[in-house]
N, C-alpha and C positions, 0 to 999 in steps of 0.2 A: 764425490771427491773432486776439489777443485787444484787445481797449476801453479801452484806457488812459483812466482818468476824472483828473483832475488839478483843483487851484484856482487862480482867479486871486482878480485883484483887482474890484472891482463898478465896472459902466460905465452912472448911469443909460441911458442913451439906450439902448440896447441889451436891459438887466434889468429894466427897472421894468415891460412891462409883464405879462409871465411872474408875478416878484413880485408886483404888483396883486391880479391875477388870481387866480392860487392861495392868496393869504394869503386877501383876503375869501370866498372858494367854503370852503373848508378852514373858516373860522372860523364863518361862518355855518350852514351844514351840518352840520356835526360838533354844532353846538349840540342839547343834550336839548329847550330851549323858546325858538324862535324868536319875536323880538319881531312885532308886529301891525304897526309902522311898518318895513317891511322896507329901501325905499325912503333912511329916515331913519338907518337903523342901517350903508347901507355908505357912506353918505357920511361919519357919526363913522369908521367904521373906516378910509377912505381918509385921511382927516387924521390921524387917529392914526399909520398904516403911514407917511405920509409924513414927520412928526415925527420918528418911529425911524427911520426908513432917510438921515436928515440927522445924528442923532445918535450912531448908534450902525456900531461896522464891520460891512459888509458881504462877506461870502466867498461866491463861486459855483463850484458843482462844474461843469465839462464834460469832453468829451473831448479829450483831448489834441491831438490830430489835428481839432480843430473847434473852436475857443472859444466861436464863437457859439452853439451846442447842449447848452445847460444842462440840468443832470440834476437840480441841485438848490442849495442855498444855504442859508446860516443870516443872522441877523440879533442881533449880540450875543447875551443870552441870553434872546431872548426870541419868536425864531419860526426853526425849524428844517423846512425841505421838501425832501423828497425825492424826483420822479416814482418813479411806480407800480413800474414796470421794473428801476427801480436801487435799490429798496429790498432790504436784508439783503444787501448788495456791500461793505461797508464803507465808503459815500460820507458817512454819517452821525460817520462815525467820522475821515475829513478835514478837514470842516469843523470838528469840535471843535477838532480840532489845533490847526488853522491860526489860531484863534479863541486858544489857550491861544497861542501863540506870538507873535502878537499882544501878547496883554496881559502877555507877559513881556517882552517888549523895552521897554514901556509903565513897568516898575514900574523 
């Protein structure tokens, strides 16, 4: 039996706080020179994420058979997460999709 990962649509109350969570750990960490106000740098970043995630579409990867159990998501084009597990699966390669499909029903 294999893991059908599928996308839906984004349901704050359920997403945000996965998204929170991974976008500032992922941005902060990944950084080469962490600021000295650490404190001060993820409250800019939670207003920021919160801005784009009001502004821009939202897609989330889960399992088909689980919606609540996200694998990963995008955020227009400007933050893409995939857990650890489900990377190199083609779930990165879903949410572009679903992301370009999007913006062509748009145009």
């Amino acid at each position: 039996m294999s893991i059908q990962i599928v996308v839906r649509d984004y349901n704050p109350k359920i997403d945000d706080p996965l998204i929170y969570s991974t976008w500032t750990q992922n941005s902060y960490y990944g950084m080469e020179k962490r600021p000295a106000a650490k404190r001060a740098w993820f409250k800019d970043k939670i207003q920021e994420i919160k801005k784009l995630l009001s502004e821009e579409p939202v897609h989330i990867a889960c399992f088909k058979d689980d919606p609540m159990t996200m694998v990963g998501y995008i955020v227009g084009t400007h933050w893409l997460y995939i857990k650890k597990d489900y990377r190199k699966e083609g779930v990165d390669t879903l949410l572009i999709n679903r992301l370009k499909e999007n913006h062509e029903k748009r145009d």
